[in-house]
C-alpha positions, 0 to 999 in steps of 0.5 A, a space after each residue: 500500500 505504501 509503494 502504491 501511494 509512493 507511485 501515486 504521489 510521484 504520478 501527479 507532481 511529475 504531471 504537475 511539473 510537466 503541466 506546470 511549463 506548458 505555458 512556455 510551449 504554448 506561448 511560442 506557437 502563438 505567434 503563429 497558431 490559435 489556441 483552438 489548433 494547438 489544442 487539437 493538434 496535441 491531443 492528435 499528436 497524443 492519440 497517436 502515440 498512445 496507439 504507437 505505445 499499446 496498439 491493443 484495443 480496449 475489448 469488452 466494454 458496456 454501453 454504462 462504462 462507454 457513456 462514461 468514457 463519452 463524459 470524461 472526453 467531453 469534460 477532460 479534453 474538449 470543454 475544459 480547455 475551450 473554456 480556459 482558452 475563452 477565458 482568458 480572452 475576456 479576463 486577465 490570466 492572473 484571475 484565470 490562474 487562481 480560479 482554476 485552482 479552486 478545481 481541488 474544492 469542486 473535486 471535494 464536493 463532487 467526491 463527496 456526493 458521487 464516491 462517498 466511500 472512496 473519499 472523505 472531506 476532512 477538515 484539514 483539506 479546507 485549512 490547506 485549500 485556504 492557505 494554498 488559495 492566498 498563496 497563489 493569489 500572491 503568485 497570481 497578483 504579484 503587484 497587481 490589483 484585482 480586476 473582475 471580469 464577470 463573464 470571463 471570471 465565470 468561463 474560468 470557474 466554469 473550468 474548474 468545474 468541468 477539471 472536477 467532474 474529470 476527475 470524479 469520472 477518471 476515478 470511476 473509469 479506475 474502477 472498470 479496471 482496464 489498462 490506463 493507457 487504454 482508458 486514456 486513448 479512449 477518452 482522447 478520441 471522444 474527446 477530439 470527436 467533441 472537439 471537432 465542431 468547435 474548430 468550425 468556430 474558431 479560425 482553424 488551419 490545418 497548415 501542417 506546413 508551419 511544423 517545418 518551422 524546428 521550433 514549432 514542431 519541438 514546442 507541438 511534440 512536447 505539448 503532445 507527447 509530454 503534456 498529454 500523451 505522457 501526463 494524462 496517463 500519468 494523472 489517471 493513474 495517481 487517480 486511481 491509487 491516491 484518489 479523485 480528491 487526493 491527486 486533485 491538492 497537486 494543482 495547487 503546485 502548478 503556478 508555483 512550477 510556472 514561477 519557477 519555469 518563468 525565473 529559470 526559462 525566461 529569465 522573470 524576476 523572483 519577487 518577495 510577493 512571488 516567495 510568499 506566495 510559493 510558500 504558502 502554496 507548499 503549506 497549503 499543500 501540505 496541511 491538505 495532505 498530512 493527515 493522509 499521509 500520517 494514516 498511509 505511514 501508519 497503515 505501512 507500519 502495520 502491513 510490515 
């Protein structure tokens, strides 16, 4: 049980850290791509590997089981990062980063309803969320005032939402007990056939020709093979041994992996608005989890 949490742990801060430095690759292929196109070209691109990777079919599911693979594509791949994408055109990214940080509470509430005996809320997690919260607000912020942007505001809080019930839905996928590979291609493939009308909104181009560009075809690889091929592996499968509500206190980390990422790549400055904010995000994090794992320690001790 202890390797299995170890695992689990290790799953979703490599997740995080990978997640964490996507904003680097994404902002180069702006200048030349819609946020709509590098969407649907990275989770191509990850569908394709994956395929590359387990070329076996998933065999044997039921009309219940694919209902729910149809929601997790719909939630997980299409809407969540349509949303985002939205919301950032109408509010500033430093709403956007804190509100989507408030997906481990939704995660929370949702597991607390749908999977009452696979989690439960306690109140150490609540201290953590609110400490973790003012932390990355201070990131967020970082000298700049507040500016609400109702309609934006509410896409990203919208997002966060549709992360939660990805979530819940991955940690019921983790109970049909197939191959987490295999229930990741699947969710890609709804989710690219969800993803397909919204590319009649948006100024799509398939183009394939800018790819000739090293730079661009290096940012797109990673963005696909890392970043989603890679990561939602990953994250289903600390899902499926920590939890829905235990994996979801990890995104607290990604403004903090983004500083640093920012300070390293890019050169940004290292505020102190930054350093106390990084600090009581880590807090944060921490506080939500201590209890759990003083419980796992002690389940190890015994099992021992």
């Amino acid at each position: 049980m202890k390797n299995n949490a170890a695992k689990g742990h290790l799953a979703a801060l490599l997740t995080i850290i990978i997640w964490g430095t996507t904003f680097i690759s994404t902002k180069v292929l702006l200048v030349d791509f819609q946020p709509v196109e590098i969407l649907f070209f990275r989770f191509v691109m990850g569908l394709a590997a994956l395929y590359l990777v387990y070329p076996r079919r998933l065999k044997g599911t039921i009309l219940r089981q694919e209902a729910v693979f149809i929601a997790a594509g719909l939630c997980g791949v299409c809407l969540y990062y349509l949303l985002e994408n939205i919301a950032l055109t109408f509010t500033m990214a430093s709403n956007v980063g804190v509100i989507i940080s408030v997906a481990p509470f939704f995660t929370a509430v949702l597991s607390h309803l749908f999977l009452k005996k696979e989690e439960k809320l306690r109140a150490n997690f609540f201290i953590g969320f609110i400490v973790a919260m003012a932390g990355i607000a201070l990131i967020s912020f970082n000298g700049t005032s507040l500016q609400l942007n109702p309609f934006g505001d509410l896409l990203a809080l919208l997002a966060a939402f549709v992360w939660a019930c990805y979530s819940i839905l991955t940690k019921i996928i983790s109970s049909f007990g197939y191959n987490t590979v295999l229930t990741t291609r699947r969710v890609f493939f709804y989710g690219i056939l969800f993803m397909i009308p919204a590319l009649f909104l948006f100024d799509f181009r398939l183009d394939l020709a800018r790819f000739a560009h090293p730079v661009y075809l290096l940012n797109i690889l990673f963005l696909g093979l890392g970043a989603s091929a890679l990561c939602f592996v990953t994250w289903n499968f600390a899902v499926k041994l920590l939890g829905a509500v235990k994996t979801s206190i990890y995104i607290y980390l990604t403004p903090v992996i983004t500083v640093a990422a920012s300070v390293l790549i890019l050169r940004e400055p290292f505020t102190w608005s930054t350093a106390a904010g990084t600090v009581l995000t880590l807090a944060g994090l921490l506080i939500s989890e201590s209890k759990q794992l003083r419980k796992e320690e002690k389940e190890a001790e015994v099992t021992e």
